[in-house]
C-alpha positions in Angstrom: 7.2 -200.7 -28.9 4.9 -199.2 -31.4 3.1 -196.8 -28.6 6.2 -195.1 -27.5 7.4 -194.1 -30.9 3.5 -192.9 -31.9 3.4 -190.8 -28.1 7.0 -189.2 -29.2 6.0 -188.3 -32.7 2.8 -186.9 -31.4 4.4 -185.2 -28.9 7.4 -184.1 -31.6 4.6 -182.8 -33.8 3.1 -180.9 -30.2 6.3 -179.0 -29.7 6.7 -177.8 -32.8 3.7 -176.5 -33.0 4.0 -174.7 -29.8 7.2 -173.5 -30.8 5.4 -172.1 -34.1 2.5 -170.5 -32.6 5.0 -168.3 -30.7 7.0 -167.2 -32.8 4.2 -166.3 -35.0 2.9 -164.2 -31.7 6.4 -162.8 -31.4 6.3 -161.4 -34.8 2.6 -160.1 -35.0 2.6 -158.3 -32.0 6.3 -156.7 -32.6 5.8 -155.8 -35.7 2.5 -154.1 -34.9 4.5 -152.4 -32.7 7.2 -151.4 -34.6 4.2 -150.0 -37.6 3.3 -147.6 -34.0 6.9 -146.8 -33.4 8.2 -146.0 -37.0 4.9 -144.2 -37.9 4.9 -142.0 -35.1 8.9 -140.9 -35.0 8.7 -140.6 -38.9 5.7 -137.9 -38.6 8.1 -135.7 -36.2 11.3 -136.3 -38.1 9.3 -134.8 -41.6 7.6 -131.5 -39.5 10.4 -128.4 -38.7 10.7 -127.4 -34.8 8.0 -125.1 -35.3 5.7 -127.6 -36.1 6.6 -130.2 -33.5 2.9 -131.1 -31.5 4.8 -131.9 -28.3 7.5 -129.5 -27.5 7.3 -129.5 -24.1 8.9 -133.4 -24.1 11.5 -131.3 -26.4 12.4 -128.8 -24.6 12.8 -131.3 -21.2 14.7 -134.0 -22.8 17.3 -131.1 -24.0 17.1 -129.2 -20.8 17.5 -132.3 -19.4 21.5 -133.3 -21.3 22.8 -129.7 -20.8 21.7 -130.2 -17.1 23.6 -133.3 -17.0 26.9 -131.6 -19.2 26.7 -128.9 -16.6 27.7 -131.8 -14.3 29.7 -133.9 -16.9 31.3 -131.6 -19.9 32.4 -134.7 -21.8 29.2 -137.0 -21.6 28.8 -136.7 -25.0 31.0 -136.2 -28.2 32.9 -132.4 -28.0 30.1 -130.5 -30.3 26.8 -132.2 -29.4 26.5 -129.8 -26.3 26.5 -126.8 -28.9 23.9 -128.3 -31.6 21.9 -129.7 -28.1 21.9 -125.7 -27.1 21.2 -124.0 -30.5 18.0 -126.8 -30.8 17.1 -126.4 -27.4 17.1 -122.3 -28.2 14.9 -122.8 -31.6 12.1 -124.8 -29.4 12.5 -122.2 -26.9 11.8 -119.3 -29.4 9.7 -120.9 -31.4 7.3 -122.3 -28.4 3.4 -121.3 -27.8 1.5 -121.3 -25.1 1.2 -125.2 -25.1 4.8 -124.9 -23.2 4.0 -123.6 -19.4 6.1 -120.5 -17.9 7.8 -122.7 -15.5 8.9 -125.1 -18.3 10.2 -121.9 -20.2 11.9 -120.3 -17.0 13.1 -124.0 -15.9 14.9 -124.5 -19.4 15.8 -120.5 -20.1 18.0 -121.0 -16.6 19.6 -124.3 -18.2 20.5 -122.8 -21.4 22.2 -119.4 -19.9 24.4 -121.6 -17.4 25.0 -124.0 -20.2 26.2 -120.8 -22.2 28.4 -119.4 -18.9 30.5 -121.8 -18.6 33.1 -121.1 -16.5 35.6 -124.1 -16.3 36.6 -127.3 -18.2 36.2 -129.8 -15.6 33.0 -128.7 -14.2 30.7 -125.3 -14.9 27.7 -126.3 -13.1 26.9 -123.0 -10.9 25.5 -125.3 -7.9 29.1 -127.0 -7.9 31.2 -123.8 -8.4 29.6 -122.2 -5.4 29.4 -125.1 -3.0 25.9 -125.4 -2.9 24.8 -128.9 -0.7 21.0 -130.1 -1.4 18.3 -129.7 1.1 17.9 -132.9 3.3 14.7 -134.8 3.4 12.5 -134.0 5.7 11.5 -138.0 5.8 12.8 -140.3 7.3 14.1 -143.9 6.4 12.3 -146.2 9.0 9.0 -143.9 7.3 9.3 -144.2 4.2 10.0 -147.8 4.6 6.8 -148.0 6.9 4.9 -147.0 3.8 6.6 -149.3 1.7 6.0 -152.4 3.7 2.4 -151.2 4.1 1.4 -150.9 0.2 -0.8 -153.5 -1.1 -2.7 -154.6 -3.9 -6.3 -154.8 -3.2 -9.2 -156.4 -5.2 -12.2 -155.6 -3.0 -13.1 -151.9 -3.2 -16.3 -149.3 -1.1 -18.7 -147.5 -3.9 -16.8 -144.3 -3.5 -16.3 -141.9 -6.1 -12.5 -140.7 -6.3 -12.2 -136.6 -5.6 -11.2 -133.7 -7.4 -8.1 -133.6 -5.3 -7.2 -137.3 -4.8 -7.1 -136.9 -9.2 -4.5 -134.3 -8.7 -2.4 -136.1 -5.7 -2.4 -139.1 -7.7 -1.1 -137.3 -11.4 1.2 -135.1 -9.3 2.9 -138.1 -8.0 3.2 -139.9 -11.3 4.8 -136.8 -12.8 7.2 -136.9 -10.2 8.4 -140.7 -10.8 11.6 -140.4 -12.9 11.5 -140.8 -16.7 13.5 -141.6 -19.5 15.7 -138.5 -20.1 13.4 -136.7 -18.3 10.7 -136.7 -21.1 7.8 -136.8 -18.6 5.5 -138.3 -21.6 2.4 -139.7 -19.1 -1.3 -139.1 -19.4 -3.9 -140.3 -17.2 -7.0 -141.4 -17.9 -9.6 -141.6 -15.0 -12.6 -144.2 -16.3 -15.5 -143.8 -14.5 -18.0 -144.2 -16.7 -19.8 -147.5 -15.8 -20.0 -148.7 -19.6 -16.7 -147.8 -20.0 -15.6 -149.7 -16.9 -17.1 -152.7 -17.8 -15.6 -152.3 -21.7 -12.1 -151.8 -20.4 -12.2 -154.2 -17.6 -12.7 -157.0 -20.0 -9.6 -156.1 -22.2 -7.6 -156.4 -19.0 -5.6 -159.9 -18.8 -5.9 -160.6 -15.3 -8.3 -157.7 -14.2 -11.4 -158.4 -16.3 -12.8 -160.3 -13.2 -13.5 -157.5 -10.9 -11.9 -154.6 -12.2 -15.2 -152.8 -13.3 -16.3 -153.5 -9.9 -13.4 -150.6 -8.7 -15.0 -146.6 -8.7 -12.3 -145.8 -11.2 -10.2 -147.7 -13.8 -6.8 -145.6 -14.3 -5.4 -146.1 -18.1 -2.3 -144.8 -18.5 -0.4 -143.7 -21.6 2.7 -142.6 -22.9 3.9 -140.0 -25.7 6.1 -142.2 -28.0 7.1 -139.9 -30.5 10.2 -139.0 -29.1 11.6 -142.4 -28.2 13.7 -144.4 -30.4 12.9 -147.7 -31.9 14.1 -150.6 -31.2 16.1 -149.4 -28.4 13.3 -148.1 -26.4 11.0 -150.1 -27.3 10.4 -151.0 -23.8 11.4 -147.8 -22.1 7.5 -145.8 -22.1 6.1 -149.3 -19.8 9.0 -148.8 -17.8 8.3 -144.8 -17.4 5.0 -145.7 -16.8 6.2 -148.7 -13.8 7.6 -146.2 -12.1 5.0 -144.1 -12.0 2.8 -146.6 -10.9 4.6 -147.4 -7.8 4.7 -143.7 -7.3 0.6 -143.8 -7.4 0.4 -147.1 -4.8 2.6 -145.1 -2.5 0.2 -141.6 -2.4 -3.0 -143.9 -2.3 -1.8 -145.6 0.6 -1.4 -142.0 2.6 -4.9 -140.8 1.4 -6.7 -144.2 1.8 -7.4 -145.3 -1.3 -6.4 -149.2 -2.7 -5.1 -150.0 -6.0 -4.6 -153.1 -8.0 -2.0 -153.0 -11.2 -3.3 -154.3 -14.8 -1.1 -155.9 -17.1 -0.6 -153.3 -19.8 2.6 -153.9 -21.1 2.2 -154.3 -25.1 0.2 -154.4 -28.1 -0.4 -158.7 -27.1 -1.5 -158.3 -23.7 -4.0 -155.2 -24.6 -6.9 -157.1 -25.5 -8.9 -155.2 -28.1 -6.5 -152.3 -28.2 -7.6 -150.8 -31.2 -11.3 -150.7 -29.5 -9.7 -149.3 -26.2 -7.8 -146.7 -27.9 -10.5 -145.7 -29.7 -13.2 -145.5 -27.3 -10.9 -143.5 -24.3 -9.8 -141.6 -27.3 -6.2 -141.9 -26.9 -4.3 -140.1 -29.9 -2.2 -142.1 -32.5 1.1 -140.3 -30.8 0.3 -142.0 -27.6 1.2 -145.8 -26.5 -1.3 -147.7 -23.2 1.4 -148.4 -21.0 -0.4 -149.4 -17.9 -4.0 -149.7 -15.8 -4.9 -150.0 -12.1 -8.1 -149.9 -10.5 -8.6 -147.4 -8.0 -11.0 -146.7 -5.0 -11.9 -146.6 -1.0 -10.9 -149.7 0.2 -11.6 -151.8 3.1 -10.0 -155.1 2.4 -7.1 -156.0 5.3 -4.2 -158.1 3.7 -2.5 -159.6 6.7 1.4 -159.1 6.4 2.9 -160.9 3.8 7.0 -162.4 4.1 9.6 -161.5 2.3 13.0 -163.2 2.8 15.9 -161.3 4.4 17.2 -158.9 2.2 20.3 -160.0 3.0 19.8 -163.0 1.1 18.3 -161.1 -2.0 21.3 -159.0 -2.6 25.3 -159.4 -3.8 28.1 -157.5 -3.9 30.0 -157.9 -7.2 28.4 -161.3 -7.9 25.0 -162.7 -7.9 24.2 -163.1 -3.9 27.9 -163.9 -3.2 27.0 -168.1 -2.7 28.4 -170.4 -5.1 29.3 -168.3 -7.2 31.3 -170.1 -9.6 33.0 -168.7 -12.9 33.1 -170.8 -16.2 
């Protein structure tokens, strides 16, 4: 009798300190977080437009809602649209040559048919004059090929990544889509064998054979422009996307890639050391690793179920679906 009751009060005593030890966890690593967050928006939020040290995310995420109020008039309350344009017009005059000619041109061309609006319901030039988008020149039962085929691999060939596979594989993360179109990602290509070995081992996961990759691939995400706590997890997801953008473009150039769990300030171990040896700016958040090379390692097929059985229309799968 006495044994039971001593096995649940230990066991009592157990849970709560489990319970303890992650909420404690919880609060350290969100709060560091939040420090990251409210320091970086507040250092933007004191400086005038002029002064802003990333107007190109500026001028995109503005281009970006008049593009979409083109499309949609009433998106947003009756005068944003007007203060969006006059801001969008101050970046745009006050810009240097940090902002590219294309990015000027691109947002120049958003700003005049914002201000040549034409109709009520819709003033979007492409919809006024009928004008239907080019159709892919890739097929479905393709791109799904390439899908099917993507792998992570673990096992990598002593091969030094190129000048060109670099580009390929930035270009295709700048095309993954981003949060109001903010396009905030750097890469970081760490070749460097010290360096490898250094960031390998703050890699939950990867510090086993990471390093053993020709390149580790840190990514990381301008912050200042996001808003806290609502997008707090919004720059991992950015960079997600852009990661599956990457595994796609290695597979056609035959390269392998594993992903590393980078997804906060708790599962970055060391991050103060990381940031500061890969010299990663205060303004910008580690959203992401892989490790990248020539691979030779075959990974037979793996299942997946049915996608018919993954999917439901209105409800979750359509079975059993039961409401309380």
């Amino acid at each position: 009798m006495i044994k039971p009751l001593i096995r649940r009060f230990l066991n009592s005593i157990l849970i709560k300190r489990q319970i303890l030890f992650i909420i404690f966890r919880s609060f350290k690593f969100y709060s560091e977080e939040m420090r990251f967050f409210i320091k970086n928006k507040s250092i933007n939020l004191s400086r005038p437009l002029s002064e802003y040290d990333n107007k190109s995310v500026y001028i995109r995420k503005l281009a970006h809602v008049l593009e979409r109020l083109l499309f949609e008039p009433f998106a947003y309350s009756s005068n944003s649209g007007e203060t969006f344009s006059k801001t969008l017009e101050k970046l745009l005059l006050y810009s240097d040559e940090s902002v590219s000619i294309k990015l000027k041109i691109w947002a120049n061309r958003i700003l005049r048919e914002y201000k040549e609006k034409r109709s009520k319901e819709t003033f979007c030039p492409i919809l006024i004059d009928n004008i239907t988008s080019p159709k892919s020149l890739i097929n479905t039962d393709s791109l799904m090929m390439l899908i099917r085929q993507r792998r992570s691999r673990r096992i990598f060939l002593d091969v030094p990544l190129t000048d060109l596979e670099k580009n390929n594989i930035t270009e295709a993360a700048q095309y993954a889509p981003s949060s109001c179109n903010r396009q905030t990602l750097d890469l970081i290509f760490v070749e460097d064998p010290e360096l490898k070995q250094f960031v390998s081992s703050t890699i939950p996961g990867g510090y086993q054979f990471f390093h053993k990759a020709p390149c580790i691939m840190v990514l990381t995400s301008y912050i200042r422009d996001y808003r806290f706590p609502e997008d707090r997890v919004a720059p991992f997801v950015d960079g997600a996307a852009a990661i599956q953008n990457i595994y796609l473009v290695c597979e056609t150039i035959g390269l392998g890639c594993c992903w590393g769990s980078y997804t906060s300030f708790g599962n970055i171990y060391r991050e103060p050391e990381v940031r500061k040896k890969l010299r990663i700016p205060d303004s910008h958040f580690i959203v992401g690793s892989l490790a990248i090379g020539k691979s030779d390692q075959f990974i037979c097929h793996i299942p997946r179920d049915e996608p018919s059985t993954r999917y439901g229309t209105n409800y979750f799968r359509n079975k059993n679906y039961t409401s309380d």
